[in-house]
Backbone bond lengths (Angstrom), bond angles and torsions (degrees), N, CA, C in turn:
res aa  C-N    CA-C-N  psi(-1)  N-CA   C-N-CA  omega(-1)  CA-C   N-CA-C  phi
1 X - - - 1.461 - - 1.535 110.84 -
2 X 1.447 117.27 -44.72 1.549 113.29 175.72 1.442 107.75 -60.12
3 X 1.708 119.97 -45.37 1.815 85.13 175.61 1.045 116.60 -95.16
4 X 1.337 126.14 24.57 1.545 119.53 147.16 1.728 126.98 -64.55
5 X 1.002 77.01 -34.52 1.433 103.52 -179.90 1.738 104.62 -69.80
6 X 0.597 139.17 -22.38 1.589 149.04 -148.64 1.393 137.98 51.90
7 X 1.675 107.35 33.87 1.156 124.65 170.83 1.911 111.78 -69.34
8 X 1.210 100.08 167.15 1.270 119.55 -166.88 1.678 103.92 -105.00
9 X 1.212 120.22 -50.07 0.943 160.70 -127.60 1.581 144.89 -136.87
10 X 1.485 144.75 96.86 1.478 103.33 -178.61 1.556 93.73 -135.70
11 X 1.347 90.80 171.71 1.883 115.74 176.73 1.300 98.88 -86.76
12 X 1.243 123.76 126.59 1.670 131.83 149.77 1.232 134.63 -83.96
13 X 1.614 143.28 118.96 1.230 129.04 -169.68 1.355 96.59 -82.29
14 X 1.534 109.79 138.16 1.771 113.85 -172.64 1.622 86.45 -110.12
15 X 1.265 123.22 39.66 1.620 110.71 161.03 1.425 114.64 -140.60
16 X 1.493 109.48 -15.66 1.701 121.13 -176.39 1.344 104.11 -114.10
17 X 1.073 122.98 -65.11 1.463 132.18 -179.15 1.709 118.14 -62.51
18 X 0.991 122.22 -65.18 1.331 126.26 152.06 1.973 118.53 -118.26
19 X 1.687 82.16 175.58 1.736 72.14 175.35 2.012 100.08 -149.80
20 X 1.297 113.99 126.38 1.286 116.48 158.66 1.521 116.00 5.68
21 X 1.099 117.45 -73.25 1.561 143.06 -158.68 1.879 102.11 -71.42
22 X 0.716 116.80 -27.58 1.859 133.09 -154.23 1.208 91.59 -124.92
23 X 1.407 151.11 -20.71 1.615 126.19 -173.31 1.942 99.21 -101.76
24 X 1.363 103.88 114.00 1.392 105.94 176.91 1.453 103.66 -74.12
25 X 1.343 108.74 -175.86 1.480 123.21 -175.30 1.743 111.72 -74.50
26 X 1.716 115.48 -31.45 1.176 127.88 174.47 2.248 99.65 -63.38
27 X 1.283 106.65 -70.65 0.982 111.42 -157.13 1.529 111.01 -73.79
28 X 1.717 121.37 3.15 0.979 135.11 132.94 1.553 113.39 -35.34
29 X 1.379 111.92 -75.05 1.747 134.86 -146.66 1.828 74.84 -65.92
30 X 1.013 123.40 -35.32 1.778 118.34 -161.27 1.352 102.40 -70.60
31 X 1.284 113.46 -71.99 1.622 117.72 172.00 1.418 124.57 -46.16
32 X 1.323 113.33 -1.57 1.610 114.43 166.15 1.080 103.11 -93.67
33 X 1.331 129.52 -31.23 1.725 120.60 -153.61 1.781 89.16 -97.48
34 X 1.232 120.05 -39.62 1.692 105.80 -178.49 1.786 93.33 -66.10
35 X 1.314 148.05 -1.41 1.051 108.31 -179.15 1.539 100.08 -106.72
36 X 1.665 124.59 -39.37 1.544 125.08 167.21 1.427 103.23 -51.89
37 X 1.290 132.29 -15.85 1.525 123.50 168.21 1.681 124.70 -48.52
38 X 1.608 87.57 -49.23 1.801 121.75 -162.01 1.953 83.99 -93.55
39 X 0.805 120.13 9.55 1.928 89.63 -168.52 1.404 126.84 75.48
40 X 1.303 102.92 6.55 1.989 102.48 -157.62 1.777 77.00 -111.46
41 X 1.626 73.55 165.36 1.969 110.67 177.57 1.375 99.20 -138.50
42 X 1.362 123.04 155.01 1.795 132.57 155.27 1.462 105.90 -61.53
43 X 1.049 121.45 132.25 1.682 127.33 163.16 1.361 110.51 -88.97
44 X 1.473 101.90 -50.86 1.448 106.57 -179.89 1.633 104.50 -160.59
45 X 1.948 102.38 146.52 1.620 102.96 163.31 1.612 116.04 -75.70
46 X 1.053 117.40 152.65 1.882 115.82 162.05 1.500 97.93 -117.40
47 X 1.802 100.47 132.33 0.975 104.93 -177.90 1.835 110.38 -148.85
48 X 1.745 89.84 89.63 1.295 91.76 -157.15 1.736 114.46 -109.45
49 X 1.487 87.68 120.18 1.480 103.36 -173.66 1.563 123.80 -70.33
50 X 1.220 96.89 148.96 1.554 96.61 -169.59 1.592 105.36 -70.20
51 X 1.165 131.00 -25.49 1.582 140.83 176.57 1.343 108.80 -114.83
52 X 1.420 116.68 149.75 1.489 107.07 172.15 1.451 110.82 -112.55
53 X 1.478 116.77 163.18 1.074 130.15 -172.94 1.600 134.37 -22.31
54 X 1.851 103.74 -33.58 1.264 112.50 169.14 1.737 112.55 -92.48
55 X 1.178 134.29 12.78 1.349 117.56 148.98 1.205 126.30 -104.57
56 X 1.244 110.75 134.56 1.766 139.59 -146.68 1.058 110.37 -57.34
57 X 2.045 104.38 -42.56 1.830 113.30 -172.34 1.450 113.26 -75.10
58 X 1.621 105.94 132.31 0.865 113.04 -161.56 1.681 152.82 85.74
59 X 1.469 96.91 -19.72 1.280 128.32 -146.02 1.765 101.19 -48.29
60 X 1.436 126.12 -44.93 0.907 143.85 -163.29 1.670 112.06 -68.53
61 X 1.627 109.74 -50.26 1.697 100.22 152.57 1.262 115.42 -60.92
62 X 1.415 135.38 -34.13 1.792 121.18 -174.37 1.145 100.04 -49.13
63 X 1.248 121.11 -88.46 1.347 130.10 -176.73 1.180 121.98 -31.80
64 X 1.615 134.11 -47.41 1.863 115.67 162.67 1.471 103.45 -56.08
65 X 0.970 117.44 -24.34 2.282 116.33 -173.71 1.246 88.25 -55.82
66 X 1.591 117.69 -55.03 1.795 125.49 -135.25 1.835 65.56 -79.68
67 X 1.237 135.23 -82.66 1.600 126.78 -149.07 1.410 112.63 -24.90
68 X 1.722 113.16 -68.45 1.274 133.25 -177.90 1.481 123.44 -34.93
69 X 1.420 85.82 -38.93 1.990 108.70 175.66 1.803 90.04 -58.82
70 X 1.805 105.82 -63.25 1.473 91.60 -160.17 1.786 124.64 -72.29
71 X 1.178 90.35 -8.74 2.006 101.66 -179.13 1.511 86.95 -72.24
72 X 1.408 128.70 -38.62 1.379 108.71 -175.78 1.159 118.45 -73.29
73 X 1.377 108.82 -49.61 1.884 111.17 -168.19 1.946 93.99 -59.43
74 X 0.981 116.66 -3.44 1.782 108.02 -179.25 1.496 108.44 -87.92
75 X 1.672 108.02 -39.87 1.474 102.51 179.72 1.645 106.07 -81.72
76 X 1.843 125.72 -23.68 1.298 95.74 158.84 1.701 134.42 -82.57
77 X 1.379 110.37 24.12 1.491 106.00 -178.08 1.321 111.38 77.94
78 X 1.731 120.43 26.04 1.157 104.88 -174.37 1.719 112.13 -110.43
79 X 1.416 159.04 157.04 1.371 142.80 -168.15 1.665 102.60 -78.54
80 X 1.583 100.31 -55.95 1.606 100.55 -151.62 1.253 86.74 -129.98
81 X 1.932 102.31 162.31 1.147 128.27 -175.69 1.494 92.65 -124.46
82 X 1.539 118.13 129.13 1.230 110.38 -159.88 1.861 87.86 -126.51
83 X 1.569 83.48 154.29 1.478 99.60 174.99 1.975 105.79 163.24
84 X 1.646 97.15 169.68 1.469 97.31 -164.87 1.577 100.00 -82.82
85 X 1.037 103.26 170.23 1.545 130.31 -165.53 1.506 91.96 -77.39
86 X 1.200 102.12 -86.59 1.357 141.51 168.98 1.672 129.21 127.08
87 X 1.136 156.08 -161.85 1.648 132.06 -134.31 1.456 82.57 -95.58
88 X 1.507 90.19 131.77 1.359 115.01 148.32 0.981 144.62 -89.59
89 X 1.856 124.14 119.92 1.482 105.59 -154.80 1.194 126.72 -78.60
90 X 1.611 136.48 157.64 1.204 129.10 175.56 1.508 130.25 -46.26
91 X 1.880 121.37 -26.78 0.952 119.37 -159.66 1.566 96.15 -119.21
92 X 1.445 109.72 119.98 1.980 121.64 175.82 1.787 89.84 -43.95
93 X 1.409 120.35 -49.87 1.591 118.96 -157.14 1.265 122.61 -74.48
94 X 1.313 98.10 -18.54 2.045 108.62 166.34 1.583 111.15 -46.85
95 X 1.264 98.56 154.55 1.352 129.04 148.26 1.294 125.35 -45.10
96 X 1.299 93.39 -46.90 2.016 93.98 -168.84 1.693 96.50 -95.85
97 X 1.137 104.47 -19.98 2.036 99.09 158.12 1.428 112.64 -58.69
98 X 0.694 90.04 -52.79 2.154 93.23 -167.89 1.607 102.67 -63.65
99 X 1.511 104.82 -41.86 1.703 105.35 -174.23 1.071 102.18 -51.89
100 X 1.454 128.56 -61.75 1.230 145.92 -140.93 1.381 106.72 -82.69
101 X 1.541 131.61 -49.40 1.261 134.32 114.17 1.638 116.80 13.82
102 X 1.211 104.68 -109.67 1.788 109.58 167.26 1.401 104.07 -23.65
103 X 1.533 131.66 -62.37 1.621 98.33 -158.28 0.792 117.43 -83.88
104 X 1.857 130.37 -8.18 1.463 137.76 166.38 1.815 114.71 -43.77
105 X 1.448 89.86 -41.28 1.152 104.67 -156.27 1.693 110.64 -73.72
106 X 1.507 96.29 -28.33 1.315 104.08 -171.36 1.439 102.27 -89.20
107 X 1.258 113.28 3.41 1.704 113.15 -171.26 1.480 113.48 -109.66
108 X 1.695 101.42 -14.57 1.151 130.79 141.28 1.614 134.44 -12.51
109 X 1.237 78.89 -93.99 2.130 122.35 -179.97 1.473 81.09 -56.16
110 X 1.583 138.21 -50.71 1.267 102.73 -153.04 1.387 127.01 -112.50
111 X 1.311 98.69 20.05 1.722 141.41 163.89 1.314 85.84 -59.58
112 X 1.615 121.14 -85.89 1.209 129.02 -155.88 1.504 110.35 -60.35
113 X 1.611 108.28 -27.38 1.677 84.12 159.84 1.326 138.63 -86.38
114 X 1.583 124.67 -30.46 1.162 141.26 157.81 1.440 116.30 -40.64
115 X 1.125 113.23 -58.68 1.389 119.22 174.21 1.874 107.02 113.79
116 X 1.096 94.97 20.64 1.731 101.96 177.68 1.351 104.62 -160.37
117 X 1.777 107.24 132.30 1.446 119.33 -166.99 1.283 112.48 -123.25
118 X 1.397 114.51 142.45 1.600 137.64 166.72 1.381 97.19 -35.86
119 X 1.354 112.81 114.35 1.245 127.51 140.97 1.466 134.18 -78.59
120 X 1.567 119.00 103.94 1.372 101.54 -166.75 1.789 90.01 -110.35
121 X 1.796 80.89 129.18 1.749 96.04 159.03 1.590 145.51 -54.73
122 X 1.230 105.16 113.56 1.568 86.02 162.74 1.410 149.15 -57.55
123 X 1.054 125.09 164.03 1.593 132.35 159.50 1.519 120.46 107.64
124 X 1.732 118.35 -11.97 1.611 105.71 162.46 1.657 102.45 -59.93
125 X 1.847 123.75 -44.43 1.284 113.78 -158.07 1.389 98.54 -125.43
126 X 1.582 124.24 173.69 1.029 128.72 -177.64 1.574 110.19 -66.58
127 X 1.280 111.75 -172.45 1.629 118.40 -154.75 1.452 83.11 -106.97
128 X 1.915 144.31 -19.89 1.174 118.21 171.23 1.432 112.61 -101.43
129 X 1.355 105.14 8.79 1.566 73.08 -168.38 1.811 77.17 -109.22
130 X 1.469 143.31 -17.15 1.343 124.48 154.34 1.671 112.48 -36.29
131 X 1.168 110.14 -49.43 1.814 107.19 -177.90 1.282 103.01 -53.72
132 X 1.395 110.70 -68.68 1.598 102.05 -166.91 1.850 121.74 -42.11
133 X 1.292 102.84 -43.45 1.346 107.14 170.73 1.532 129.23 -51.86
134 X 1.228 116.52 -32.97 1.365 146.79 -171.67 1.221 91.46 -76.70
135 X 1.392 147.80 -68.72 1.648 150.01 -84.13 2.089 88.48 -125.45
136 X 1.615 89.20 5.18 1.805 86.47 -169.29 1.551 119.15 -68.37
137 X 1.266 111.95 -31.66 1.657 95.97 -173.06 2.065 92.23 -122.29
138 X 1.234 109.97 153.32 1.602 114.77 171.32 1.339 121.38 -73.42
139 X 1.757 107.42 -30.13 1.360 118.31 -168.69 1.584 117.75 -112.05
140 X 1.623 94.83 28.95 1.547 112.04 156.34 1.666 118.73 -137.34
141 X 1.091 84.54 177.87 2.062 80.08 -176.65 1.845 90.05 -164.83
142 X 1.568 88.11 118.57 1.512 104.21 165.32 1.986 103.48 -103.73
143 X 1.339 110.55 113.84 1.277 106.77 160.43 1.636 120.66 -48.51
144 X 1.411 107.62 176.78 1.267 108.96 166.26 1.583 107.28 -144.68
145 X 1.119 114.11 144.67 1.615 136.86 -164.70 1.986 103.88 -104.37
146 X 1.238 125.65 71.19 1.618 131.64 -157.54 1.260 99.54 -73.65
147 X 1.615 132.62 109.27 1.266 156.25 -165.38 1.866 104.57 -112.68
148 X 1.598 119.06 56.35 1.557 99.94 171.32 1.804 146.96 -29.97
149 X 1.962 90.46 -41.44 1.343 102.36 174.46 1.683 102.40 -76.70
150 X 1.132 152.54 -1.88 1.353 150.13 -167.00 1.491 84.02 -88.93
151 X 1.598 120.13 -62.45 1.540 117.67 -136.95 1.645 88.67 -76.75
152 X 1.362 104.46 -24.53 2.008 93.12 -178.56 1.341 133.28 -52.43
153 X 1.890 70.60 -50.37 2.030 79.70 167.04 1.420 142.06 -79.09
154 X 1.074 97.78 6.67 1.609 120.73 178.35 1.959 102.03 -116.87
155 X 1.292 90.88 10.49 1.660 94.24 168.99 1.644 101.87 69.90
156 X 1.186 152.41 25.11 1.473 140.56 -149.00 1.590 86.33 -126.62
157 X 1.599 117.76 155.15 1.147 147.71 162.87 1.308 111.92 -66.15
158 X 1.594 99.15 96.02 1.684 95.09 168.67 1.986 119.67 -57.54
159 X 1.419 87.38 -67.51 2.113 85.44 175.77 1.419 99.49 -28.77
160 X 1.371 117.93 -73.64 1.582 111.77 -152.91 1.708 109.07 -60.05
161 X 1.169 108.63 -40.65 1.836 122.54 160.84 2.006 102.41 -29.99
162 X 1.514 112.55 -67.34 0.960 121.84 -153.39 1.786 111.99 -84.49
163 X 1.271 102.36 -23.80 1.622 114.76 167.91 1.631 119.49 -73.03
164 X 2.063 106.38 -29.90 1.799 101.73 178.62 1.090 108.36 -80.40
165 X 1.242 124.73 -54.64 1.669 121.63 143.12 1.458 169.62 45.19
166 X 1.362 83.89 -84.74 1.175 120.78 -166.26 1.875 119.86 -44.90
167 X 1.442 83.40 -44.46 1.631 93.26 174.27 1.440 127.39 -73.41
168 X 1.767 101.36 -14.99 1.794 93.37 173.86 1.383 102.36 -117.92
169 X 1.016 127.85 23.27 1.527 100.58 169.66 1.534 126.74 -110.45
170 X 1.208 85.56 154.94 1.893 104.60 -133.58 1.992 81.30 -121.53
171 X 0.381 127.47 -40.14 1.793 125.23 176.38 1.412 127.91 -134.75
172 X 1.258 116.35 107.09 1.988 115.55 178.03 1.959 113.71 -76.93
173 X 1.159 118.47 148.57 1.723 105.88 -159.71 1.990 73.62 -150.16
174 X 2.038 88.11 93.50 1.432 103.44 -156.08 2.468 99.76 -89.87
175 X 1.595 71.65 93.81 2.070 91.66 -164.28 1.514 85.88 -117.44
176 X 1.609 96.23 133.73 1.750 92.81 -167.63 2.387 71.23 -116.20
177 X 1.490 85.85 168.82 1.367 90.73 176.94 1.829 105.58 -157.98
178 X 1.245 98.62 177.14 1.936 109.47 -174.99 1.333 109.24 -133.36
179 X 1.375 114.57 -178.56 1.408 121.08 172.26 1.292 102.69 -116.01
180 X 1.357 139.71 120.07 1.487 129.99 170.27 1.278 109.90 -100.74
181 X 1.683 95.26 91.59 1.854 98.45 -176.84 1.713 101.91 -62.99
182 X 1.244 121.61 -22.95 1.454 91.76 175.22 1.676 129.66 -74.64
183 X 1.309 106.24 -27.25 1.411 101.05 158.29 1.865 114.42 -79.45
184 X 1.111 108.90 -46.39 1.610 91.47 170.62 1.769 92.70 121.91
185 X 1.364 119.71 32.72 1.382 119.17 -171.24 1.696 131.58 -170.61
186 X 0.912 138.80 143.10 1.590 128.13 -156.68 2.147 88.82 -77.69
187 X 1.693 101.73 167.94 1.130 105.08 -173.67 1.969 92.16 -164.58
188 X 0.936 105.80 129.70 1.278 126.42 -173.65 1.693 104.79 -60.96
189 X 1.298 134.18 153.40 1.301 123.97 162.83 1.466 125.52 -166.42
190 X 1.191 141.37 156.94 1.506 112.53 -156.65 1.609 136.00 -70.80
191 X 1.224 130.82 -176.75 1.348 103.16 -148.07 1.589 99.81 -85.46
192 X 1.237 131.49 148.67 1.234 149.56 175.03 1.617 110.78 81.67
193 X 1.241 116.91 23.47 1.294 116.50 179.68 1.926 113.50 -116.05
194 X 1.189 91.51 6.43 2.025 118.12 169.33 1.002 111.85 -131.25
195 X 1.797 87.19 -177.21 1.464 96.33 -162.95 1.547 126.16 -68.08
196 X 1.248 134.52 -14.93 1.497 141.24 164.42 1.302 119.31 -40.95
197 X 1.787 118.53 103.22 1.197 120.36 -170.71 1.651 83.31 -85.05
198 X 1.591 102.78 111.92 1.716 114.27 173.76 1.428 96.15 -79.02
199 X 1.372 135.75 -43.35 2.031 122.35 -170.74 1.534 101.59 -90.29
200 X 1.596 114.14 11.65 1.243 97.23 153.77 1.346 141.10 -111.25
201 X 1.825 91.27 -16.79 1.674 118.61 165.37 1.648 107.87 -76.64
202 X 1.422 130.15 -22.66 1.217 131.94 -153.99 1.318 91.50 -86.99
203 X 1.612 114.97 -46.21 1.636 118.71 -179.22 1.806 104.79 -67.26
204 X 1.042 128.52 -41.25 1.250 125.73 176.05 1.371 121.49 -53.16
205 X 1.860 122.46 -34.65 0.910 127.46 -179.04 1.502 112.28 -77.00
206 X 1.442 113.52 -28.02 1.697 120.85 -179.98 1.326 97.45 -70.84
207 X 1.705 128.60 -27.80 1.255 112.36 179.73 1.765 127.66 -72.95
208 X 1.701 94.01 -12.10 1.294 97.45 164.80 1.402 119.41 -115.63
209 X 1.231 118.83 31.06 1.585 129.74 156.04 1.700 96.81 78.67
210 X 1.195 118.63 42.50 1.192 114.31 179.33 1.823 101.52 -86.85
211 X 1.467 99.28 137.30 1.490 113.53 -166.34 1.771 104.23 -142.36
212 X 1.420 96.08 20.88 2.198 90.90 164.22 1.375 103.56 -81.03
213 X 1.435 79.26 -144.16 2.296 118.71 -172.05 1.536 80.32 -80.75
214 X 1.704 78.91 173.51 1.498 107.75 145.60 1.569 96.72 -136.72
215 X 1.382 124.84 148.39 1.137 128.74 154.53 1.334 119.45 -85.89
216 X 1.772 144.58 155.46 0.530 144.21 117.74 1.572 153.67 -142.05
217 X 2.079 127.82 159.95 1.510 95.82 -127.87 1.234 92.91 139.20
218 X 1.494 149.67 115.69 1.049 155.08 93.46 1.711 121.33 -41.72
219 X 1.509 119.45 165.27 1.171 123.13 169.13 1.658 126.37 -28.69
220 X 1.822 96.38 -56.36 1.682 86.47 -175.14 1.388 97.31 -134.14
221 X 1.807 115.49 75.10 1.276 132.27 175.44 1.051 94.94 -85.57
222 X 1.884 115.98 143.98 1.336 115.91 -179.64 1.847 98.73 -101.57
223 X 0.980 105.80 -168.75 1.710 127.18 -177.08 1.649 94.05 -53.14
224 X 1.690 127.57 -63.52 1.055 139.23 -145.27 1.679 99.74 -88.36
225 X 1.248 131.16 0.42 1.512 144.25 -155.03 1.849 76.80 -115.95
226 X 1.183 97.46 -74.51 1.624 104.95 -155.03 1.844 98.22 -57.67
227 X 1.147 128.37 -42.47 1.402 129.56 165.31 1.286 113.47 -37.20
228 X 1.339 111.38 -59.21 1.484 116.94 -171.88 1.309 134.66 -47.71
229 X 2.125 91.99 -55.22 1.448 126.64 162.16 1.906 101.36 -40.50
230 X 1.466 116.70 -55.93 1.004 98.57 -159.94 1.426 124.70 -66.74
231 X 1.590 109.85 -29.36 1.540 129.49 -166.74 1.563 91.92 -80.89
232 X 1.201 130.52 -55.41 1.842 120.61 166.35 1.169 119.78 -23.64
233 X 1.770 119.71 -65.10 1.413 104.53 -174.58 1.083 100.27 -74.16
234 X 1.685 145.04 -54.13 1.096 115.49 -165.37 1.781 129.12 -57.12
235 X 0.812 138.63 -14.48 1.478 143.26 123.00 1.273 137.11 -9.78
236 X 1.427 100.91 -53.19 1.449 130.31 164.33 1.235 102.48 -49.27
């Protein structure tokens, strides 16, 4: 259906659809050939954890999950394994800064060896104080996965989002979104029908030589949403 659709491309959920642990080496070789069949490539895995990075329980299986995710998205040709960080605390001097910090960091280092990196999403926090968090060790690199409709609904500045940025992001996941002051809360909606000036972020991104995906597709996009999405940007 995606290259019916005239996608290039698709996102895989590495927790519903497949999983690290369960794809043998055969049914590997399979899932490559149905996609060089269709014309398609992986852009990116999603691999979204039920906890994020700053809670403690458990912490030590997340992180081999999050690896396993990325040893895979490397043998399918894919860059990033995308998913949220999770809350970042207000204070650089905390504890749960530095932790959280540390496992970035270590998830980092092993991006650069694997050859496929953590994509962390936007839109729980702003676009500088995600940098600052990020910017902790030299000899790691967490991508970033730039989600406009995320940062809306969480009220956040896309430009300023897309200017701290700028240097890691490795995949755009093109979700336009609103504020529904009558409910009192952001709400996702299809692409070009919110507030996300997309031909004005799209030109901004060419100004920084951005050369990924685009995703597009919310949770419960139908056939005629995801069509649309696609024929929009290409337009763009």
């Amino acid at each position: 259906m995606a290259s019916q659709l005239g996608a290039s491309a698709v996102e895989i959920d590495a927790r519903n659809d497949i999983h690290p642990s369960q794809l043998s080496d055969t049914g590997l070789r399979q899932l490559r050939k149905i996609l060089d069949d269709r014309n398609l490539t992986v852009s990116a895995l999603r691999f979204q954890t039920r906890r994020g990075y700053d809670q403690p329980h458990e912490l030590e299986r997340r992180v081999e999950a999050t690896k396993s995710a990325m040893q895979l998205a490397y043998r399918l040709g894919a860059p990033v394994v995308i998913n949220s960080v999770g809350v970042v605390p207000g204070d650089e001097e905390s504890p749960q800064w530095s932790s959280l910090q540390s496992v970035l960091d270590d998830l980092g280092r092993y991006g650069t060896h694997v050859g496929a990196f953590l994509a962390a999403e936007t839109g729980a926090e702003s676009g500088p104080t995600l940098a600052k968090l990020l910017s902790g060790s030299e000899d790691a690199f967490i991508a970033v996965c730039f989600n406009p409709g995320q940062l809306i609904i969480n009220r956040h500045d896309v430009h300023e989002a897309l200017q701290s940025l700028k240097d890691r992001i490795q995949i755009v996941c093109a979700v336009d979104g609103v504020i529904d002051l009558a409910a009192g809360r952001g709400i996702a909606v299809p692409l070009g029908q919110g507030t996300a000036d997309f031909p004005e972020l799209i030109g901004m991104l060419e100004d920084i030589q951005y050369r990924g995906r685009y995703i597009v597709g919310r949770a419960d996009s139908s056939l005629n949403e995801l069509s649309d999405g696609i024929a929009y940007l290409k337009q763009l």
